[in-house]
C-alpha positions in Angstrom: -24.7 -180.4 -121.5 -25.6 -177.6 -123.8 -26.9 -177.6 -127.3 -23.8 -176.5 -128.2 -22.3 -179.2 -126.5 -24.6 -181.3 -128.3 -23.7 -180.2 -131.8 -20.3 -180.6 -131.1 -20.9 -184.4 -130.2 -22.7 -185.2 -133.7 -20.0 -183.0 -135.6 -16.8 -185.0 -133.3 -18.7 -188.3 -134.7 -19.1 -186.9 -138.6 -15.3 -185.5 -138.7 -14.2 -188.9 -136.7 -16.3 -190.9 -139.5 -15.2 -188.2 -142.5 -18.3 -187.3 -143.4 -18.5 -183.9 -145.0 -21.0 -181.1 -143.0 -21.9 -178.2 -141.8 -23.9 -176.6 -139.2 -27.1 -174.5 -140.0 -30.2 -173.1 -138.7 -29.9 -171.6 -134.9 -26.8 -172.0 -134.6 -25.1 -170.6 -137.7 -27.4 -167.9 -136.4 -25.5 -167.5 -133.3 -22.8 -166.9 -134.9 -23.4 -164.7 -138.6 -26.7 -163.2 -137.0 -28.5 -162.5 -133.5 -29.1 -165.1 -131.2 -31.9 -166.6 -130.9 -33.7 -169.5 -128.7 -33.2 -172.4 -130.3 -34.0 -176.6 -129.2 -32.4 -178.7 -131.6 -29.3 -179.0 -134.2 -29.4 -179.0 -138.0 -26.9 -180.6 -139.9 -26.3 -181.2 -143.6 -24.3 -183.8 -144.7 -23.0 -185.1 -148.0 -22.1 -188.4 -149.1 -21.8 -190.2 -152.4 -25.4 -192.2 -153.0 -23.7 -195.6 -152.7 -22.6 -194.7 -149.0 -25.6 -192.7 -147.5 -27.0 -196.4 -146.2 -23.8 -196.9 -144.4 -24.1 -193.5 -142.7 -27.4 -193.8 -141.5 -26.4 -197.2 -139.9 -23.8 -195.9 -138.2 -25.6 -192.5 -137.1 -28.0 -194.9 -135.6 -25.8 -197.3 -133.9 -24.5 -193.9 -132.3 -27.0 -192.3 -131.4 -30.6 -192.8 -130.5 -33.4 -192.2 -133.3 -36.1 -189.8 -132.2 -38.9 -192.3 -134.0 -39.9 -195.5 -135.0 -38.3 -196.9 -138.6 -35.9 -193.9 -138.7 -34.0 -195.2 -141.2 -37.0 -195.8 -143.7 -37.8 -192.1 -142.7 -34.5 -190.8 -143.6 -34.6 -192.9 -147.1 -37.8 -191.6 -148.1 -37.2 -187.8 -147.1 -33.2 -187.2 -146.6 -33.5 -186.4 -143.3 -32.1 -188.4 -140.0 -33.7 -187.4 -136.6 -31.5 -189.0 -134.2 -30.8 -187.3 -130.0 -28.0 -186.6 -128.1 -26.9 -188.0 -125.2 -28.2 -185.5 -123.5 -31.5 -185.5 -125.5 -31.0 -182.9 -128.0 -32.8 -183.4 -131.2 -30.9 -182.9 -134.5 -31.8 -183.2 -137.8 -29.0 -184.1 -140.3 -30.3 -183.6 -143.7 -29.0 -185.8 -146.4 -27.8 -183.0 -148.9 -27.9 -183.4 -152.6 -24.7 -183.3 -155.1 -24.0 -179.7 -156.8 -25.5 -176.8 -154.4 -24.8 -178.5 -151.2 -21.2 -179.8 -151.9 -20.0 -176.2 -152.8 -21.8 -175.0 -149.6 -20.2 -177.5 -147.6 -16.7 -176.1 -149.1 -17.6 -172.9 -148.6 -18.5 -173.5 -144.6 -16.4 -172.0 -142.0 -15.0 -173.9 -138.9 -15.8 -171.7 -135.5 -15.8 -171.9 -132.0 -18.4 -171.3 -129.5 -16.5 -170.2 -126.3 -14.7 -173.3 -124.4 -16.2 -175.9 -127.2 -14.2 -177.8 -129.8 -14.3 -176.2 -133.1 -17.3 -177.0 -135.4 -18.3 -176.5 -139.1 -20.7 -173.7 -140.2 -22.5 -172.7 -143.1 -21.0 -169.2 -144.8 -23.3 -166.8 -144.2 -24.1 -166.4 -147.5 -25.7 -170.1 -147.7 -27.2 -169.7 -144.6 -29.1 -166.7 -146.4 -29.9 -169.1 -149.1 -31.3 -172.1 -146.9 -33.6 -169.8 -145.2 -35.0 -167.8 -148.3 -35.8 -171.4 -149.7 -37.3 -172.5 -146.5 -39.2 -169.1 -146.3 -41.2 -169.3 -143.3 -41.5 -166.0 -141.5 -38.9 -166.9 -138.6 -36.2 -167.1 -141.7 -37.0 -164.2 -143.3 -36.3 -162.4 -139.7 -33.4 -164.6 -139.6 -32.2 -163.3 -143.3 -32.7 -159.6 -142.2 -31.0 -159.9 -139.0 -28.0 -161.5 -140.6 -28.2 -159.4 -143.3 -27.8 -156.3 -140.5 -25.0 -157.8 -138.3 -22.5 -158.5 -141.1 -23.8 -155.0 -142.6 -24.8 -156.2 -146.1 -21.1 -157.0 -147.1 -21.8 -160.2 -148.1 -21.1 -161.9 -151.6 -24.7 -161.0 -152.8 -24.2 -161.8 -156.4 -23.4 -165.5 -155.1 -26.5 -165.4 -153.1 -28.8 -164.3 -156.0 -27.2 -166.3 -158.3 -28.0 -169.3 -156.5 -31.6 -168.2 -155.3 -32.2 -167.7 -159.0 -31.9 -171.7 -159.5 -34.0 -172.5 -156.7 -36.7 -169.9 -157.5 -37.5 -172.0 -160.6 -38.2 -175.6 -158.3 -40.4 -173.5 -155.9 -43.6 -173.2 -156.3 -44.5 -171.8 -152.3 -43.1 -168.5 -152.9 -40.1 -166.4 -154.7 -36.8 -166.7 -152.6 -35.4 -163.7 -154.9 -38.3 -161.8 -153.4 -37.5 -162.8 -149.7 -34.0 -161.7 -150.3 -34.4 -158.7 -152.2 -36.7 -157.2 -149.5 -34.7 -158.2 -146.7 -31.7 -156.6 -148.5 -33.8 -153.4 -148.7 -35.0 -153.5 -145.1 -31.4 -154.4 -143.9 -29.8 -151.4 -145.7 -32.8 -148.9 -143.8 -31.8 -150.4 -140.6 -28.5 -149.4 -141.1 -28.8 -146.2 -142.8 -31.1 -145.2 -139.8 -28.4 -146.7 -137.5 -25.6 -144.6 -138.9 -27.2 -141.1 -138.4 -27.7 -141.8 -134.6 
């Protein structure tokens, strides 16, 4: 079993169960990017507050926790770390009402060749969860997505959005991780064309 295989098993449970989600981090990258290596799943989910207890119950009766007091874990910072059957780790962050629900609409269904079909983030928000995250793996991640779907993206959304955020973060400017990857992006493929 794959990690592909793998995400499909925790999306078949969250789509059996009606939960709301979307696939993000390697994996959207397989798809709107370049591939890259990549160990676990990451999952957002959203659920009304008065039913997250409930889902983390049952994502634990499901599958197996990957630490002690899971559940108190997932409480305290909105994020599950459960395995696969086949030992996969996957993270399903608990997403928060507003940003997260329109991503989640915005999310595309795909298919990774002979899998079921599984829910992605747009590219777009996958721009935007890694600008926020901002470590120097997603600000590759930005450019390289950024090249492959050849800066025609909805970049006023993106900015628009990374505009919010920059005023809760206090790490570093996600405008500024954007903006530069747009620019670097754009001489890749400037450079690109002439050859």
């Amino acid at each position: 079993m794959s990690i592909f295989d793998a995400a499909v098993e925790v999306c078949t449970f969250l789509e059996d169960n009606h939960i709301p989600y979307a696939v993000l981090g390697g994996l959207a990258l397989q798809h709107w990017g370049e591939p890259r290596t990549t160990h676990d799943v990451d999952i957002v989910v959203v659920v009304p507050s008065n039913q997250e207890d409930d889902l983390l119950q049952a994502t634990l009766r499901r599958f197996r926790p990957r630490m002690e007091d899971a559940l108190s874990f997932a409480k305290r910072y909105r994020m599950l770390l459960i395995a696969t059957s086949n030992d996969v780790p996957v993270d399903i962050a608990l997403g928060i009402p507003g940003y997260e629900e329109q991503a989640l609409r915005r999310s595309s269904t795909v298919s990774f060749v002979g899998l079921a079909p599984i829910r992605i983030l747009s590219a777009e928000d996958l721009i935007i969860h890694k600008c926020v995250a901002g470590r120097p793996r997603d600000v590759e991640d930005v450019e390289r997505v950024l090249i492959r779907q050849r800066v025609n993206l909805d970049l006023r959304y993106i900015r628009s959005w990374l505009r919010d955020f920059a005023a809760i973060i206090e790490a570093h400017d996600p405008r500024a991780i954007f903006e530069d990857a747009v620019k670097k992006a754009r001489g890749v493929l400037r450079r690109t064309s002439r050859v």
